[in-house]
N, C-alpha and C positions, 0 to 999 in steps of 0.2 A: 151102375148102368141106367137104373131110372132118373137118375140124376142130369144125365144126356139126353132121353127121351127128351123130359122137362126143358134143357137149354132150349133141343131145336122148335118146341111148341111153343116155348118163349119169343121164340125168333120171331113165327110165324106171328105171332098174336102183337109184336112191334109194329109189321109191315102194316096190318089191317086195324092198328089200336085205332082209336076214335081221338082225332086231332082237328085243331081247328082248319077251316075250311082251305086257308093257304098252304099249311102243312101235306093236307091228303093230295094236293093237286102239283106240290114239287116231288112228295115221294111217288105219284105215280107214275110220271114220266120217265122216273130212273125205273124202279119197278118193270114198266113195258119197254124199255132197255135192253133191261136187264136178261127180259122174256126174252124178245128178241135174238139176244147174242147166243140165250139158250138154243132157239132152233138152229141157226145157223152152225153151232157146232155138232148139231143134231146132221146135219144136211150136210158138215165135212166128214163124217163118218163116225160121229165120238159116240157115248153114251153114258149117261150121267150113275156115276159107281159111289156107294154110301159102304163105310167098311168099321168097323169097332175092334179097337187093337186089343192087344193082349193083355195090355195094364187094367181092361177093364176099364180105363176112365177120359179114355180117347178116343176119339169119332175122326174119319179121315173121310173129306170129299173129294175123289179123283175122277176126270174124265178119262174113260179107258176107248178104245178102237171097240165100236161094234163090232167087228169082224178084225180079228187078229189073224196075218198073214205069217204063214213060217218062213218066208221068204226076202222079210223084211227086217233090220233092224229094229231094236226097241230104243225109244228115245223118251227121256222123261224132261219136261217143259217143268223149272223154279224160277215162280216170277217175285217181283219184289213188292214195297208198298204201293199201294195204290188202287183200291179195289180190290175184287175177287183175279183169277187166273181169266176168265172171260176178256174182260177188259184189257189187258195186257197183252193178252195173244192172238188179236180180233185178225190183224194181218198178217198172220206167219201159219195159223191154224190148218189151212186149206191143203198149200202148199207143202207142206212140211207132212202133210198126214197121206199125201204119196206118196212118199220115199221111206216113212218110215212105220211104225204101229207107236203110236202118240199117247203117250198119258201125261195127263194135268192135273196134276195133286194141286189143292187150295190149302196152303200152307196154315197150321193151325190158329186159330182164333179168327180167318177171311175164309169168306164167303160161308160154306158150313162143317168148318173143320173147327172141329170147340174141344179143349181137356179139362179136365176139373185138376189137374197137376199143377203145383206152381211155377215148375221148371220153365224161363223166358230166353234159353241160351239157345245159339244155335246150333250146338249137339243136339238137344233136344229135339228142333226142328228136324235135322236131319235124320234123327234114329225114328221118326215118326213117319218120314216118307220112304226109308228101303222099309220099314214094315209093313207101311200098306203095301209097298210091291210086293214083297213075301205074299200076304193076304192076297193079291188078285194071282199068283202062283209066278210073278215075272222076275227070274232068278238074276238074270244081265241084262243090262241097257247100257245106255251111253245119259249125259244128263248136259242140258243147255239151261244154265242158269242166270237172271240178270239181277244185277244191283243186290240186294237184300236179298235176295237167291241166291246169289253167286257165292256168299257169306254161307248159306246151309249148305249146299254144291258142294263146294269145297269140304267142308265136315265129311259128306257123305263118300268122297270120294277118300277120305282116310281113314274112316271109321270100318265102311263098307268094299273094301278093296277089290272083295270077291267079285262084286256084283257092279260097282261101275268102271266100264270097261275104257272110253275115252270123255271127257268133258270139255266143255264150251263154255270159258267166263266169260259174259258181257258187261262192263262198266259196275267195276265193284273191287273198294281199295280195302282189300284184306291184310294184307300187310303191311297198310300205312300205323306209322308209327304213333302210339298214345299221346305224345305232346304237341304233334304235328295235322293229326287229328283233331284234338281241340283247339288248335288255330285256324284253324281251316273253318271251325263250325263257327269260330269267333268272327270271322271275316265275312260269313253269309248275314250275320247282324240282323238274324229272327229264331227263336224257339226249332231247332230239327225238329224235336216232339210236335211242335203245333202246324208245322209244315207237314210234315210225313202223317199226321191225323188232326186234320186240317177242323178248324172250329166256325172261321166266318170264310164266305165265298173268297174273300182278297187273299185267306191262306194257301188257296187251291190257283188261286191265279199266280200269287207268287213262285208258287210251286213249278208250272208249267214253265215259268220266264226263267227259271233256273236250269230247266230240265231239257226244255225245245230252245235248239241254236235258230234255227230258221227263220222260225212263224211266231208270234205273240197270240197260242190259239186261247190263251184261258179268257183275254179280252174281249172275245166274240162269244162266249157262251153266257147267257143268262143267266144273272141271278139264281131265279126260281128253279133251272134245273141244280146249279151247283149247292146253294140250300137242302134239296131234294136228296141229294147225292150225299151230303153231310148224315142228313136224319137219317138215313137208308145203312150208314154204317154200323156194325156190329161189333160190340167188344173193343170198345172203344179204350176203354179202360186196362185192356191186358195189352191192344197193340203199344198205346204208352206206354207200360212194362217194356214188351219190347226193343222199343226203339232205345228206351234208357238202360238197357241190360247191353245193347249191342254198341254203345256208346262205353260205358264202365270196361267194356271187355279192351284189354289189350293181348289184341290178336300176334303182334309179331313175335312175342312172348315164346308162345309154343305150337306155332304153324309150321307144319311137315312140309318137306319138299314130294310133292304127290309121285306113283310109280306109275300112272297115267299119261300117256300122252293129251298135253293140252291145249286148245287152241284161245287165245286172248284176242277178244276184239272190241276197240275202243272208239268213241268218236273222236275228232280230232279236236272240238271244241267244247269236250266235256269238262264244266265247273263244278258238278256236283263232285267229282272222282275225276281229278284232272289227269291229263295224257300223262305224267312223268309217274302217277302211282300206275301204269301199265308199265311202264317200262321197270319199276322196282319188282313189280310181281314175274315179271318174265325173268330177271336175271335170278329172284329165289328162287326159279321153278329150273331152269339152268336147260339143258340141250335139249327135252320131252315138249317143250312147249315151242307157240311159236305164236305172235303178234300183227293183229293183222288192224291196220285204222281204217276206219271208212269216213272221208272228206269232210266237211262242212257240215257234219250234225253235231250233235251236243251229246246229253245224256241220254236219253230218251231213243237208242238207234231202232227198239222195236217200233217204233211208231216213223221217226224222221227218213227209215233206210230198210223198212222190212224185207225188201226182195234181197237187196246186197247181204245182208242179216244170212237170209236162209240160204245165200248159193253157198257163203263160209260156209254155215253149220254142216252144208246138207254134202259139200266135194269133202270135209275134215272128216265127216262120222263114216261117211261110206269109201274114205280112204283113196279119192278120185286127186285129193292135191298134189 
């Protein structure tokens, strides 16, 4: 337990180490960001929940509903690489936290969810977030997970039967096959690991051109904030883990067909996780599931499509379809 303390004062003492004067002035801007997107979930109703699991050697950060309605659904938000949960859920947050009592677990080793476990699988993920839900006492939810979410999602909803009731894949090839997998990564013709924890600004711009069908937005942001955004990362080292653990795993191996009803939605021009592994995951999942694409975005629909995003989510969980 003191060992956790020490991470998150570690953490702290990264953001305000003493760095040369270009360094202090790109991590600030993420930092007041960062702030920022703090209040605003502050002002869609959340409240920032710090919880220590049972292993003793786990720390979970989840945004839970200041005010929990008994009238509303529980709906648990798993977001994928890419920053903390903030960043990912800036446009779905607002809206989605009226229909339903919203929690946002920060998936472990992002934002300030840290374990001293070695465990990098995405069991592990997932037995780490219905236990924080046990800890805040939230027994059923529904769970809408994207990309490297979608991957724990999934777990959770096999592992945890009891407790999640329907789920929401968003663009995430769970069942794409190990050799077909590694051609795919071969075809992208850069490091996954150094894209997904991204080392110089052009990783993170790549990253975006992969990800947004649209717009080329990584080209118009600075240097110095993407820099910023680099230093500002935490655990850098075990998300590598990570990413290489979810690479080695071959998933179609021993993926259940879920007793959940589920909803898939895809972009139509998605390269990261192309349209044809949605249509492979829907026929594994067989009559419970159902596919829905939205037009002209790519990977990235939380950001390219957030409204169309949350009317699926939000007519699927409250059973309006």
């Amino acid at each position: 337990m003191y060992q956790l303390w020490f991470h998150r004062l570690s953490s702290f003492r990264q953001i305000t180490s003493f760095l040369p004067m270009p360094g202090v002035i790109n991590r600030f801007a993420v930092i007041f960001a960062d702030a920022l997107l703090s209040l605003y979930f502050r002002y869609c109703g959340l409240s920032k929940s710090v919880v220590d699991l049972d292993d003793n050697q786990t720390t979970m950060h989840i945004w839970t509903p200041t005010n929990r309605y008994c009238n509303k659904p529980n709906l648990v938000l798993i977001h994928g690489f890419g920053g903390n949960s903030k960043w990912q859920f800036l446009f779905q947050v607002r809206e989605l936290s009226r229909d339903f009592n919203v929690y946002i677990p920060d998936l472990v080793f992002f934002g300030e969810s840290y374990s001293l476990k070695p465990d990098r699988s995405v069991r592990f993920q997932a037995n780490c977030v219905c236990n924080g839900m046990k800890k805040m006492k939230v027994d059923k939810f529904s769970v809408y997970a994207i990309s490297y979410g979608g991957f724990v999602g999934y777990r959770m909803a096999e592992m945890h039967e009891d407790m999640v009731e329907k789920m929401v894949i968003v663009s995430s090839g769970i069942v794409c096959k190990y050799d077909r997998k590694l051609e795919h990564v071969e075809k992208i013709g850069r490091s996954v690991v150094d894209l997904l924890v991204a080392k110089t600004p052009e990783d993170l711009r790549m990253l975006c051109r992969i990800s947004i069908h649209k717009y080329d937005v990584g080209r118009w942001i600075p240097d110095c904030f993407l820099w910023g955004f680099i230093h500002s990362e935490c655990c850098r080292k075990e998300k590598e883990e990570l990413v290489e653990e979810l690479l080695r795993e071959k998933h179609e191996v021993d993926v259940p067909i879920l007793a959940q009803e589920t909803l898939l939605i895809w972009g139509e021009n998605d390269t990261v996780f192309p349209l044809d592994w949605a249509y492979q995951l829907q026929r594994h999942l067989g009559g419970k599931s159902k596919l829905e694409i939205i037009r002209n975005v790519g990977h990235a629909v939380n950001f390219e499509a957030p409204y169309s995003l949350n009317r699926y989510i939000t007519s699927f969980v409250l059973g309006c379809a």
